[in-house]
N, C-alpha and C positions, 0 to 999 in steps of 0.2 A: 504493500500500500504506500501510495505518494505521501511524503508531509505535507501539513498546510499550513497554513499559517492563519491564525486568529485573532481579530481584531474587535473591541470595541469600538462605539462609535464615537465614543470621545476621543481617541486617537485619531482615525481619520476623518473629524472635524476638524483636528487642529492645525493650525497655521498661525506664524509667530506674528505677532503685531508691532514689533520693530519699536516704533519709538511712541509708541502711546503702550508700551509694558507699563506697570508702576513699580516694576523691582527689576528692572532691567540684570538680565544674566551677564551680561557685559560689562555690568558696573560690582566692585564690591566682592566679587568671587576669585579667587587664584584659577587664570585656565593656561592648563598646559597644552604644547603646542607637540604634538609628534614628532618624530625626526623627517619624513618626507615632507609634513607640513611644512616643517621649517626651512629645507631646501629651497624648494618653490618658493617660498616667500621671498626668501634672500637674495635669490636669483631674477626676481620680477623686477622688471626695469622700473616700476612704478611706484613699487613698494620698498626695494632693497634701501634705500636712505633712510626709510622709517623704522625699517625691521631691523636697523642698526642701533636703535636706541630701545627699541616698545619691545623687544624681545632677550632675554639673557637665556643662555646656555646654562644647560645643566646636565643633562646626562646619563642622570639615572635610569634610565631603560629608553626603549626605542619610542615609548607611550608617549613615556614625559622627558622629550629632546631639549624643551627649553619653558619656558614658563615666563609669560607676559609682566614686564613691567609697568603697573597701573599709573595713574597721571596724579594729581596731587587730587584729583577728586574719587580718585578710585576707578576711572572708569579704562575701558583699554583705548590704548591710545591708537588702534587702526579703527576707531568709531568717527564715522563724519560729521558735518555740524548738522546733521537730521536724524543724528545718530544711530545711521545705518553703517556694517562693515565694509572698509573698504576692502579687504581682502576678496570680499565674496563680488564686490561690485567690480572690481577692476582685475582681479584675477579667477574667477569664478568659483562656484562650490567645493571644485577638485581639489582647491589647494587650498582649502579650510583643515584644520586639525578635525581628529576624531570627533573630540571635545566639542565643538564648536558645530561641528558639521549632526551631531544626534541630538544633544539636548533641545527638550527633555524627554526627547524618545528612547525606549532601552526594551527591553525586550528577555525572554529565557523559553527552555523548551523543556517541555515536559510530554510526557506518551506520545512522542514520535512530534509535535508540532511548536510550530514557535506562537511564543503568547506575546504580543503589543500589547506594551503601556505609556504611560506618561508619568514622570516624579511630577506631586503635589506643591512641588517645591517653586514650579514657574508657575506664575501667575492666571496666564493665560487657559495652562492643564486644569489649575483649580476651578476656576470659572467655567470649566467645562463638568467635572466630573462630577462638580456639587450641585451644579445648577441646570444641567442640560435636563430634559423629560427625555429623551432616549439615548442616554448618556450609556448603559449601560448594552445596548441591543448588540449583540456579535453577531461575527461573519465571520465562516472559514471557506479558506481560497487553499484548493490546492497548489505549492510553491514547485512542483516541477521538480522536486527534487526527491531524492529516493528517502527513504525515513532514516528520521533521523535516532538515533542510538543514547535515547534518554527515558528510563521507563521508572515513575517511583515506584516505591513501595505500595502493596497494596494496601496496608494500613494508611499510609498519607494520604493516597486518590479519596478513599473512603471518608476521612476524616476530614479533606477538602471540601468534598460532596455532603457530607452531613452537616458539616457547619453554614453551610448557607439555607439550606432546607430549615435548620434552629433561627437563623436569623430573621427569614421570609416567613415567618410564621407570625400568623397576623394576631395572635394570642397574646404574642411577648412584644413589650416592649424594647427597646435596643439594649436596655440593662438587664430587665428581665433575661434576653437574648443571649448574652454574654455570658449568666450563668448557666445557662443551658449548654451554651457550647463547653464548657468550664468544667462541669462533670462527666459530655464529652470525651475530653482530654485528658480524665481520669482515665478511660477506659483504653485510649490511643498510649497513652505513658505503659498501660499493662500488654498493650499488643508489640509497642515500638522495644519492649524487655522481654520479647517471647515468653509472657507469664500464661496471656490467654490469645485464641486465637483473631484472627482478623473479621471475621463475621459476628464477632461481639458487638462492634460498631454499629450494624446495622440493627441488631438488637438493642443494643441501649439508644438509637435512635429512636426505634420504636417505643422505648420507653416513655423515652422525654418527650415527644409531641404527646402522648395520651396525659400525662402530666401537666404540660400543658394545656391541654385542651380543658382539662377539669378543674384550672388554676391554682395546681398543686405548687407550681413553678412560683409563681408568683406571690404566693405567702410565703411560701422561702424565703424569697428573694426581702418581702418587707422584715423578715424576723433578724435577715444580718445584721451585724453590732454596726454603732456608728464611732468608727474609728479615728476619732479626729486627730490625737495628736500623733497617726501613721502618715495622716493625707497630708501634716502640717510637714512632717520629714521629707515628705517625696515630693513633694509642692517644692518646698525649699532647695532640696539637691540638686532635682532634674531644672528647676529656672537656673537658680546658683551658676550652674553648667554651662547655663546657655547667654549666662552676660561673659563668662568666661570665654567662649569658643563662636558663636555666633559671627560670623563673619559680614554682618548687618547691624552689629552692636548699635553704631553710632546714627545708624541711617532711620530715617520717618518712622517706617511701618515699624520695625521693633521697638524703637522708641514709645512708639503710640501703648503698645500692648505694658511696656515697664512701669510708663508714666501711668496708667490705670491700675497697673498693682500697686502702687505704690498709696492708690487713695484708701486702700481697703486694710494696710498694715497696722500692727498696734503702735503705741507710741515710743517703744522701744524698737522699733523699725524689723519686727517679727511678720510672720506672716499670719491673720489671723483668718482662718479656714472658715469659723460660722458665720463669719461676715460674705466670706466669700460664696459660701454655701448657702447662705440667704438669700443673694444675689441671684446665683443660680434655678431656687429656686418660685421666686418671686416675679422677677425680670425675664430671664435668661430663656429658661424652658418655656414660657408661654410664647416669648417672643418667635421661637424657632419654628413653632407649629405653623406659622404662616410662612415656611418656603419648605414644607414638604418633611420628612421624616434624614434629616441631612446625617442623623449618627450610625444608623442604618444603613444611607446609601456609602456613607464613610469606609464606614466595615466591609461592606462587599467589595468596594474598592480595594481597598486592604488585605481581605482573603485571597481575591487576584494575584496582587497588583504582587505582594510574598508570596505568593504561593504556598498560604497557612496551611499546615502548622511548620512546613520543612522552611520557616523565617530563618533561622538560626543555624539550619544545618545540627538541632541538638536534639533533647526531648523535648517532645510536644509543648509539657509544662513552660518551658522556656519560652515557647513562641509565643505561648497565650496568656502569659503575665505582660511580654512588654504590648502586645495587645491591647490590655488592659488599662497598663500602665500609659499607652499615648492615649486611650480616648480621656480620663482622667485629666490629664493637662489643657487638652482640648476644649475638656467643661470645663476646667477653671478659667481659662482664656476667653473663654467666652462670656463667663461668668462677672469676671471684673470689663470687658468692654462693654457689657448692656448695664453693670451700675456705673461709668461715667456716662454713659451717652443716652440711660435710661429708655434702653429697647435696643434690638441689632435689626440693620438695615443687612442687607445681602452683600454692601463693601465690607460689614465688618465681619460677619462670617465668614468671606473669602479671606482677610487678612488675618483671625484669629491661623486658620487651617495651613496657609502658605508660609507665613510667617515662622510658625514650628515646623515647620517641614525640609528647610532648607538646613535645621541641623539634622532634623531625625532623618531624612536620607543622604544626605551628603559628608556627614561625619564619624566615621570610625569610631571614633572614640567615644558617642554618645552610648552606645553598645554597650561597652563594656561598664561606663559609669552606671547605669540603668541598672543591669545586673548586678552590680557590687551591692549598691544601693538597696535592690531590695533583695539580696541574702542578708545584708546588715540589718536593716530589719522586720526579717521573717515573715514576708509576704512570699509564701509557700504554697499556702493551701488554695484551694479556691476560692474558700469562702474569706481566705485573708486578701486575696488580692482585689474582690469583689466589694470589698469595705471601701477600698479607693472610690466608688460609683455613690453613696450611699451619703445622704446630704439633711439628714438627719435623725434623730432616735424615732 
């Protein structure tokens, strides 16, 4: 059988909007330049006196030949004053880097076929994937090529396939949801350890929807503890991190989300969680109901977009805490931008979403702090991780 390849529609909707972005990719980001790129460039009668300056050598693999020196505004300096690339315009597409030439397109293959996506992290992707009404519709197109040699586990297909079946289930709410898939991944931890075998999954599926159905699910869900001074540590580490690493530190849009946490702090400049969690659910959650079910369509994006539960390449459990753990940041983001602005318009949603996105996929290192974080403190179980969702006793 041919591969194909599989496409959402928000991917082939997209098309970059050059200089009406509001977080221009161009501006603000480290892009490295390939080694062929960099050839061509230097080489271009057009460009070689600019790529004597906008560009430094570096070396480290064939990826990353050289790495663009930003201008005193951060922005790269082969941007014209329409702040379109001159590279692409005067030398064309072919001699754009990797880098330059995909984002925010990326793509992985799994059961023989390549799956299109878009990082959350452009602007442009966000406004597609949160807001389009057939953002989600796929296509597969046979690619003409022989199949390709990538097959998961049948525990993960399974566990892929059942967590979206828990989340489309019109019983649970997106939190409700999350615990569902959560016990789940109880079951996928016992299959991905050869304890029990692979058709469990489809069994304790069956379980959880009838659970659901009879809103067994959902008094659970209201009986979890409310964990606040958990939410008040993970709150603090995972932002902490990101005034730290954030490669947009100093620029509007994160600006806009610090300066709004900041109105909600105690006066020892702590972060205080029931104020935040008033916020959320006061302002926040009512306001969201008027653009659709956006933590839900979030998630499905996210099952995708990872290819949950194999996020990690580790146990299930792994994938479905930091799961847990970004929509958690999410709410609170959201949370403190509807108490300054008292409601969220559709710019602020799109910015709470993009905004966090540009560390949580573009940074390495947020990985491993997330995880440190919560083994430190023992956000393990499901029901401990699910406490992060839970916004009062």
């Amino acid at each position: 059988m041919a591969s194909g390849i599989v496409t959402p529609k928000y991917v082939s909707d997209f098309s970059c909007i050059g200089p009406d972005c509001e977080d221009s990719c161009c501006i603000g980001w480290n892009i490295y330049i390939d080694k062929q790129s960099y050839k061509k460039t230097v080489a271009h009668r057009d460009l070689k006196t600019l790529a004597k300056t906008a560009m430094k050598k570096i070396k480290r693999s064939d990826d990353k030949w050289a790495i663009i020196r930003a201008d005193s505004d951060g922005a790269c300096p082969f941007l014209d004053v329409n702040r379109l690339c001159k590279i692409h315009s005067l030398a064309g597409e072919d001699t754009l880097s990797d880098t330059c030439k995909t984002y925010p397109r990326t793509s992985l293959v799994k059961e023989g076929d390549k799956y299109q996506s878009l990082y959350l992290s452009c602007p442009e992707a966000a406004r597609l994937i949160l807001f389009s009404p057939d953002a989600f519709m796929f296509e597969r197109k046979e690619s003409g090529l022989k199949n390709l040699l990538s097959t998961s586990p049948l525990w993960a297909s399974k566990t892929y396939d059942n967590s979206i079946d828990l989340l489309l289930n019109e019983h649970l709410s997106w939190q409700q949801a999350l615990l569902a898939i959560g016990l789940l991944i109880n079951t996928a931890d016992k299959v991905w350890g050869n304890e029990v075998d692979a058709d469990q999954l489809d069994i304790r599926l069956e379980q959880l929807m009838l659970l659901a159905e009879k809103g067994v699910l959902q008094e659970q869900y209201k009986t979890l503890a409310y964990a606040d001074k958990h939410q008040v540590q993970a709150f603090a580490t995972i932002h902490g991190m990101f005034i730290d690493v954030h490669p947009r530190r100093d620029g509007e849009r994160f600006k806009t989300v610090n300066d709004a946490i900041s109105t909600l702090l105690n006066d020892d400049k702590t972060v205080d969680i029931d104020k935040i969690n008033h916020a959320w659910n006061t302002i926040a959650s009512p306001a969201l109901e008027e653009h659709g079910d956006i933590f839900k369509r979030y998630i499905l994006y996210y099952i995708y977009h990872e290819y949950f539960p194999l996020t990690l390449g580790d146990a299930p459990q792994s994938a479905f805490r930091l799961l847990v753990l970004d929509c958690f940041m999410l709410r609170c983001y959201l949370a403190v931008i509807a108490h300054k602005n008292n409601g969220l318009s559709e710019s602020d949603i799109h910015l709470c979403f993009q905004v966090y996105h540009v560390v949580r996929q573009h940074k390495p290192t947020f990985i491993k702090g997330a995880t440190a974080m919560m083994e430190k403190f023992n956000f393990s179980s499901v029901a401990g991780i699910i406490s992060l969702l839970k916004t009062g006793v």
